[in-house]
C-alpha positions in Angstrom: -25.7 3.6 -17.0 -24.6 1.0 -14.5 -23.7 1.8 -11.2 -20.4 1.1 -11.1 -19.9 3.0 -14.3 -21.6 5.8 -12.3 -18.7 5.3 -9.0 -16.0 5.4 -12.3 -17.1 8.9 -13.7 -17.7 10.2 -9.7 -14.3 9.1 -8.4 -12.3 10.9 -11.4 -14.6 13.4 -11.0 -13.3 14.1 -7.3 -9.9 13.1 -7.9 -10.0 16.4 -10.2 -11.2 18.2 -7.5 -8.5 16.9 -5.3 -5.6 17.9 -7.0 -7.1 21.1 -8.4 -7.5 21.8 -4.4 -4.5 20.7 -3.6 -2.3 22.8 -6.2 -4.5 26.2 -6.1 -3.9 27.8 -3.0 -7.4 27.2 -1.6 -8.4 26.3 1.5 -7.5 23.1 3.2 -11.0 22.3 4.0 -12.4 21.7 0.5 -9.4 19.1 -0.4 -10.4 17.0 3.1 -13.8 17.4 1.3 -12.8 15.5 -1.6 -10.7 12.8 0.7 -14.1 12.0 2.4 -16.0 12.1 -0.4 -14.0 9.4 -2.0 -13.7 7.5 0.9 -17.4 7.1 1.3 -17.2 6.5 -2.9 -14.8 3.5 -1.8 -16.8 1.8 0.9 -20.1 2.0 -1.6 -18.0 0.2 -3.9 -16.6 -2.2 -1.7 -20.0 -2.8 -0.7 -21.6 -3.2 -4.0 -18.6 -5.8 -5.4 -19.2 -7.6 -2.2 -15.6 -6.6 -0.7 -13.7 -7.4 -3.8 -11.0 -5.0 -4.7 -10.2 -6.3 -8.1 -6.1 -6.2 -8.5 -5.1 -4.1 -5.5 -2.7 -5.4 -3.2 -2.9 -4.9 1.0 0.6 -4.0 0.5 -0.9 -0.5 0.0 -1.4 -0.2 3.8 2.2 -0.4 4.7 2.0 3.3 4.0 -0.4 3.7 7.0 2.3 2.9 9.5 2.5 6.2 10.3 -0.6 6.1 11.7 -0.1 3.3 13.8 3.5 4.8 15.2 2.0 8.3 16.2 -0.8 6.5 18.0 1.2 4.9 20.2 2.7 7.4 20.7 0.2 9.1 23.0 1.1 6.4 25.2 4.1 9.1 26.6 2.4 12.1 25.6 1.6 14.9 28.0 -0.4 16.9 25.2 -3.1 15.1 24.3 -4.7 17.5 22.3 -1.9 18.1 20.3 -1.3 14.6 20.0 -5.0 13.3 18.8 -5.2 16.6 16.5 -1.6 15.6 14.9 -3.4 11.8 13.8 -5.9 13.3 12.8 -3.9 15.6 10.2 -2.2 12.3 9.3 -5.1 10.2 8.4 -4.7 10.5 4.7 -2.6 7.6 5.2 -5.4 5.8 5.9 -7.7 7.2 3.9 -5.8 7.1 0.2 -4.3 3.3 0.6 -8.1 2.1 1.2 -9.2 4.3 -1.7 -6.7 3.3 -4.4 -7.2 -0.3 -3.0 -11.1 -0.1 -3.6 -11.4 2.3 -6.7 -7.7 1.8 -7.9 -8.9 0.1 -11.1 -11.6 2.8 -11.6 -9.5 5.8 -11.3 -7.3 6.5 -14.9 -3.9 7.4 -14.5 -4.3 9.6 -17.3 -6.9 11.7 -15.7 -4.6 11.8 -12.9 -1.3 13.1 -14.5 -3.2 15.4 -17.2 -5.1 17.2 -14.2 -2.1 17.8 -12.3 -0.3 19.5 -15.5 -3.4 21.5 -16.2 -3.3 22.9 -12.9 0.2 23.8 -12.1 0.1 25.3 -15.5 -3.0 27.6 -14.3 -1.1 28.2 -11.2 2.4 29.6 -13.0 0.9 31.3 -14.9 0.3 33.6 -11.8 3.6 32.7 -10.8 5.2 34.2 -13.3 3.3 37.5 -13.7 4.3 38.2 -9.8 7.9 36.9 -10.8 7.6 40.0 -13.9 5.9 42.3 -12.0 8.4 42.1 -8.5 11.8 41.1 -10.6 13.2 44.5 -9.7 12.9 44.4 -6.7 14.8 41.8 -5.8 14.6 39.8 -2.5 10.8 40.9 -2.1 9.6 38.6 -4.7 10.2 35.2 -2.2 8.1 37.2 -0.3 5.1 37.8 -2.4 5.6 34.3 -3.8 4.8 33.0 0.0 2.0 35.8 1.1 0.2 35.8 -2.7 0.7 32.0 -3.2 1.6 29.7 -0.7 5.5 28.3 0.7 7.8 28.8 -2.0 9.0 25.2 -1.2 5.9 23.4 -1.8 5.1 25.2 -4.5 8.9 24.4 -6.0 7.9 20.5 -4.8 4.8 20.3 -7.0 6.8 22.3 -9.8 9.3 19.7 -9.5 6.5 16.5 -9.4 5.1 17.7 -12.4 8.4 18.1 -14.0 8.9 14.2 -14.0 5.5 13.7 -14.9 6.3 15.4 -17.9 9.6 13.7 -18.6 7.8 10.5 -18.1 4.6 11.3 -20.4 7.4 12.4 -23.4 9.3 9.0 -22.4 6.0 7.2 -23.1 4.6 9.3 -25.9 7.8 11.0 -27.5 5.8 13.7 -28.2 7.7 17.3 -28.1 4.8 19.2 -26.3 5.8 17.4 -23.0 9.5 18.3 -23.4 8.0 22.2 -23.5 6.0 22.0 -20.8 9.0 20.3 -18.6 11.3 23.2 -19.5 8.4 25.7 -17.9 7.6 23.9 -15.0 11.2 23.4 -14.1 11.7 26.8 -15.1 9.0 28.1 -12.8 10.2 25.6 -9.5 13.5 28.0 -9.7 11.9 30.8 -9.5 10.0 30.4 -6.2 13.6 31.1 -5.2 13.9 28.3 -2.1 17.3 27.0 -2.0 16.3 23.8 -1.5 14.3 23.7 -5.1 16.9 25.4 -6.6 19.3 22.5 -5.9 16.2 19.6 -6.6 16.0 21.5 -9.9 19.3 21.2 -11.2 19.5 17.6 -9.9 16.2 16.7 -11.6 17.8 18.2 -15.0 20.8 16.2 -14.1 19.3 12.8 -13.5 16.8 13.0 -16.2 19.8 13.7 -18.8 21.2 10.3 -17.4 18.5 8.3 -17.4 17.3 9.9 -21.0 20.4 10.3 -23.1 22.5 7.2 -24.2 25.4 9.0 -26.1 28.2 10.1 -23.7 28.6 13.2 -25.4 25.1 14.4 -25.7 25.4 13.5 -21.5 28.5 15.8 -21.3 26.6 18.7 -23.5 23.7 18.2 -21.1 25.7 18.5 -17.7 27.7 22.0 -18.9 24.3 23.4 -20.5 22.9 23.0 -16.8 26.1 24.1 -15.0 25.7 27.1 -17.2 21.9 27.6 -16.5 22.7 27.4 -12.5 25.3 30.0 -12.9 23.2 32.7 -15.2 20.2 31.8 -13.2 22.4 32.0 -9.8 24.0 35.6 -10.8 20.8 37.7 -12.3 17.9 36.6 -10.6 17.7 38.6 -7.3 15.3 36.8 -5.5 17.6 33.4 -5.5 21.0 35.2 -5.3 19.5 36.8 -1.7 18.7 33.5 -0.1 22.1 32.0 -0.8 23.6 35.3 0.3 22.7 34.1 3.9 25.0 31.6 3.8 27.9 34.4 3.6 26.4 36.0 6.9 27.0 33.1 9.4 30.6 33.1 11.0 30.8 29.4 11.9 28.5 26.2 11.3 26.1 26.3 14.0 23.2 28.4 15.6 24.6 32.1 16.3 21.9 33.2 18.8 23.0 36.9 17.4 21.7 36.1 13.7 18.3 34.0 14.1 17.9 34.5 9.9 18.1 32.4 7.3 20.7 29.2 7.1 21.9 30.3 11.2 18.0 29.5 12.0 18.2 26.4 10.7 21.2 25.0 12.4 19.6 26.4 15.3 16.3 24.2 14.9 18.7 21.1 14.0 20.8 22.2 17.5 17.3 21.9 19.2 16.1 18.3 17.6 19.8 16.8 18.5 19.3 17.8 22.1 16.0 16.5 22.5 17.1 12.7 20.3 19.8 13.0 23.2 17.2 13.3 26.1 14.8 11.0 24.3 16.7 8.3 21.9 14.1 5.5 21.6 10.6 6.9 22.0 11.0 10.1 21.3 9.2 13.2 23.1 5.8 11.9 22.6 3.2 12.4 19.5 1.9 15.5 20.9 4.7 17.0 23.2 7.2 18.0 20.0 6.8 21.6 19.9 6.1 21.8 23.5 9.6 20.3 24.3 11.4 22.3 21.2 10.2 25.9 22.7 12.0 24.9 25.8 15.0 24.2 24.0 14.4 27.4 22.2 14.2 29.4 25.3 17.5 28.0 26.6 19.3 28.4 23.8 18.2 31.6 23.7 16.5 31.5 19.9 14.6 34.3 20.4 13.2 33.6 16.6 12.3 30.2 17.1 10.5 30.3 20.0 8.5 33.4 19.1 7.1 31.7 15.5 6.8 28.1 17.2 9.4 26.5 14.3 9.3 22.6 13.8 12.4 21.2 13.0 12.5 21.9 9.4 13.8 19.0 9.0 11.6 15.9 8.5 14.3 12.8 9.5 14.5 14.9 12.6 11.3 15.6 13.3 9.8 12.0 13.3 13.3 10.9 15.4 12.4 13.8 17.8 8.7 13.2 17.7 8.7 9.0 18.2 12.5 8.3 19.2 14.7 5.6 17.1 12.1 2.7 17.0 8.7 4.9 16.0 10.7 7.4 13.7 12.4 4.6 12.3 9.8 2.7 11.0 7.7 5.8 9.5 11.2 7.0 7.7 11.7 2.9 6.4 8.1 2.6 5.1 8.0 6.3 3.9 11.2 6.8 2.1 13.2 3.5 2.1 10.0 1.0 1.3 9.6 2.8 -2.3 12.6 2.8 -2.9 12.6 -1.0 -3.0 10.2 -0.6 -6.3 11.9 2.5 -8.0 15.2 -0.5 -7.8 13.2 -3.3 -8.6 10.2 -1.8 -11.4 12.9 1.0 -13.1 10.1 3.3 -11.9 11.7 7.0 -13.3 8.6 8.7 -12.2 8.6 7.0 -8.6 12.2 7.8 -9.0 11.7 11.6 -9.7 8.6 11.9 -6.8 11.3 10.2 -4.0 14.3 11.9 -5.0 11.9 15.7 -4.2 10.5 13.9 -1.2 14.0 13.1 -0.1 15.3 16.3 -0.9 12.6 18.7 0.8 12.7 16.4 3.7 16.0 18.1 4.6 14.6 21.2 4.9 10.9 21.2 5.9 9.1 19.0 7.9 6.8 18.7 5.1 5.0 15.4 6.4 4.0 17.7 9.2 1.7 19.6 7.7 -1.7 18.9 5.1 0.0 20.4 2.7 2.8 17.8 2.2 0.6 15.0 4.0 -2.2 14.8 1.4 0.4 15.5 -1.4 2.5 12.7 -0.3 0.0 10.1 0.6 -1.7 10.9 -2.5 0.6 10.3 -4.7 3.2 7.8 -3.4 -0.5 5.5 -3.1 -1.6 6.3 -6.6 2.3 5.4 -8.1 2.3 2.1 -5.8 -1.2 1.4 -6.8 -0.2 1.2 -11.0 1.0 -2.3 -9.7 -0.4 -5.9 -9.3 2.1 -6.5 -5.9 2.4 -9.4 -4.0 4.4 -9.5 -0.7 7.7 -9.7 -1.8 7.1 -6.6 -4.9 6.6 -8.6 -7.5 4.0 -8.0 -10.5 1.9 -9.5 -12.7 1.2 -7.0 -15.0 1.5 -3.0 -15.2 -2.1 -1.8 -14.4 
């Protein structure tokens, strides 16, 4: 067996082990085990094909900007430590750009997609026992969903991801088994029971009936079967109908320093991030200083909650405006959000489409690219759907790869 056959078989060997990681809730430390092993996989490669990278385009490394922004960002950063430890959770930006661009050719998209499937499918399956066992009691289940399993709302996001995959694997292969296993996964994103999936859910449904169905009735049919399906999944599942409930238990639009639950906690983290974009429009607080200059904010606006459990913004527009001002949040939200956007427009991408219209919608309530988590999930996968392309500068391609 040749070498570079043997780098072929190793890399979608840890790519496996990555997502598998990355789904289960396991430990963070054995996923960062599989970025490094790959990376040192990628620079043995690039060393044995004398630095070629076969079809991979340096556009990949526009995703690293992030890297770059929160680095000079130190430059006005009192906390240094918080600073250097927040790049350091952020260099999966680095790390999956140079490894699609050195074993992007070697890694199968197949193994990629198949493995994710298989492993949200292991995952719901646990899901949905808890979802059995807990119905009855109601509200408790969001609970046991984010103390058994992880955040409800990453575990809706990769719920959601794998819905499109599926969509886009029956689009290619018409075969009815994907359709199925759609139906589930959507089926299990609502029930994790955030409100933000539950919304991403029924949009998914409704964009992929659009993009899917030609006849103008069989659209119509579509749109009242899921306005239907949000109302009887709205009205007798407990868990869901208790975080929308919130929304009845705030008396104005803004952060009631009485109520620090639910939907008055976030207005009262978004409260916070305008005040300090006011104080600091164009660099921001500093890489490192962002929760140090939010639990001041907390404490006079007296959010008791907030300054107790050290919230973020929640919000991830906010948090890179707060955290690097106009001009360094600016760039990371144009090369993270607007930059693939360019391709979904430009290759008729419908699963870029589906992975940027989740990251989009999550961004509005987490600060998801704030945390491993969502780092490694994002930078994984927005590299490994950019990398399917021959790009030159300007987006265009030769060939599908």
């Amino acid at each position: 067996m040749s070498i570079n056959n043997i780098i072929s078989r190793a890399a979608n060997v840890l790519v496996i082990l990555f997502i598998g990681f990355t789904v289960f809730p396991a430990k963070l430390n054995y996923s960062s085990i599989a970025i490094i092993a790959l990376m040192v996989l990628a620079v043995i490669n690039m060393f044995i094909n004398n630095g070629k990278a076969g079809k991979r385009s340096w556009l990949l490394f526009l995703l690293s900007a992030p890297v770059l922004v929160y680095s000079f960002g130190l430059l006005n950063t009192a906390n240094l430590d918080s600073g250097v430890n927040f790049i350091t959770r952020n260099l999966s930006f680095l790390a999956f750009p140079f490894i699609f661009f050195s074993l992007g050719e070697k890694i199968q998209q197949k193994i990629v997609l198949y493995s994710f499937l298989c492993s949200l499918f292991l995952v719901n399956l646990y899901l949905i026992y808890l979802f059995i066992y807990y119905f009855n009691f109601g509200e408790r289940f969001y609970k046991i969903v984010t103390i058994d399993i992880y955040h409800s709302t990453y575990l809706g996001l990769y719920n959601l991801s794998g819905y499109w995959v599926a969509i886009y694997l029956f689009a290619k292969s018409k075969k009815r088994k994907y359709i199925l296993l759609s139906i589930f996964l959507v089926a299990a994103a609502m029930i994790t029971s955030a409100r933000i999936i539950f919304f991403l859910s029924l949009l998914s449904l409704f964009f992929s009936a659009l993009i899917f169905l030609k006849s103008t009735k069989h659209r119509v049919v579509a749109v009242i079967a899921i306005a239907l399906l949000s109302f009887f999944v709205y009205n007798y599942t407990p868990s869901i109908k208790q975080k929308f409930s919130q929304f009845n238990e705030i008396e104005h639009v803004g952060f009631d320093k009485g109520n620090h639950r639910g939907v008055s906690s976030r207005l009262g983290n978004i409260q916070a991030s305008y005040e300090l974009i006011k104080r600091n429009p164009f660099f921001g607080t500093g890489t490192g200083d962002l929760l140090d200059e939010l639990l001041e904010e907390y404490d006079r606006m007296k959010f008791t909650m907030g300054y107790k459990y050290r919230y973020n913004p929640h919000n991830q527009y906010l948090s890179y405006l707060v955290r690097n001002g106009f001009i360094g949040g600016g760039i990371c939200i144009l090369i993270l959000y607007l930059f693939p956007f360019y391709f979904v427009l430009r290759r008729n991408d419908v699963l870029l489409f589906g992975f940027m219209l989740l990251v989009l919608g999550v961004s509005l309530t987490e600060s998801f690219l704030d945390v491993h988590k969502g780092i490694t999930f994002y930078a994984f996968f927005m590299t490994f759907l950019l990398a399917r392309y021959d790009l030159d500068f300007w987006g265009r391609t030769q060939k599908k790869l």
